[in-house]
N, C-alpha and C positions, 0 to 999 in steps of 0.2 A: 498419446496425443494425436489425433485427426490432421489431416490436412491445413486446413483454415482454424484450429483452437486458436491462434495467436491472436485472432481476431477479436477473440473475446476481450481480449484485455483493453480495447478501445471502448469498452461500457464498464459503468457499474456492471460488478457480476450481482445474477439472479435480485435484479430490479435493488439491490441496493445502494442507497443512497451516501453521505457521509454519518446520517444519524442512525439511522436501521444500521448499518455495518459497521460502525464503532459499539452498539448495542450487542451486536451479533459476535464480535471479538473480543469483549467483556465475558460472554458466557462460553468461550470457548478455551477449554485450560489449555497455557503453550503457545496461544496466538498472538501474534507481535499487530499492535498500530505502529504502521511507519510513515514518519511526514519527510517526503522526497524533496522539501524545501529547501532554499538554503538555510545556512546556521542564523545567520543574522534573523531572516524572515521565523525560524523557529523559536527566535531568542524573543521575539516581538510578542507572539501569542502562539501555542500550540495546542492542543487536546491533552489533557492531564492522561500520563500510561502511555504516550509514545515515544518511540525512537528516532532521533534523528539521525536519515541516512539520505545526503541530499542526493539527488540523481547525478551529479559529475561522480559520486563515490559510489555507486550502488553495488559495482563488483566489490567493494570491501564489505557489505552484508553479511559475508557468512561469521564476523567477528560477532557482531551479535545473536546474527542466525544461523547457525550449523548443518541441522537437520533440512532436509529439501522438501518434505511433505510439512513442515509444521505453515501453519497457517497466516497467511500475511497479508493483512489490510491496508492498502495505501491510500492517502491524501496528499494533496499538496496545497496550492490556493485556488485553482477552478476547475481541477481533474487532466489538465493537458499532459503537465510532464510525471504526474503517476502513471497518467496509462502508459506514457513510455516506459516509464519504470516498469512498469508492469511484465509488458514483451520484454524487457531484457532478463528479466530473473526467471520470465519463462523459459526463456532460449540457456538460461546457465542452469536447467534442470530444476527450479521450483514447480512444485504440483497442486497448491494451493494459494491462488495467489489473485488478489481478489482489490482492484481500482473502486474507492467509492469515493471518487469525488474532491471536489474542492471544499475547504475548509472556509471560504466565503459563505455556505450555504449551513454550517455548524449550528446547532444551536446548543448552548451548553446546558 
């Protein structure tokens, strides 16, 4: 990890959005969708095949995600506190770990 990587995780990574990158984690075996929302807000609408890990819990992640290279797409509802999500699971040693977005912008 470079200097400034952590930076990334305040974009979508490599231009995706929440549709290309819920596409893009469908075709990847092992990759987790995770919606950083809270539970209520996930209980309301979520993307069908995600996990709810809201961002006050996110150090409790490895109960559903273990492996630190396996692949993790986050959303939440406009991209703010995924990308925070984002930087913290990078700083606890994830290596795939990819912000696309708010789920205002979903289309199902």
């Amino acid at each position: 990890m470079g200097l400034f990587d952590f930076l990334k995780a305040d974009k979508p990574n490599n231009g995706l959005d929440i549709n290309s990158g819920r596409a893009e984690c469908r075709n990847i075996q092992g990759a987790k969708l995770v919606d950083v929302r809270t539970r209520g807000e996930f209980m309301e609408r979520s993307i069908p095949g995600s996990i709810n890990v809201p961002l006050q819990d996110i150090q409790s992640i490895s109960t559903y995600v273990s492996k630190l290279d396996t692949p993790l797409y986050l959303y939440c509802r406009t991209g703010a506190r995924s990308s925070t999500a984002a930087s913290l699971l990078i700083n606890m040693g994830y290596t795939s770990v990819h912000n696309i977005g708010g789920i205002v912008d979903w289309r199902p």
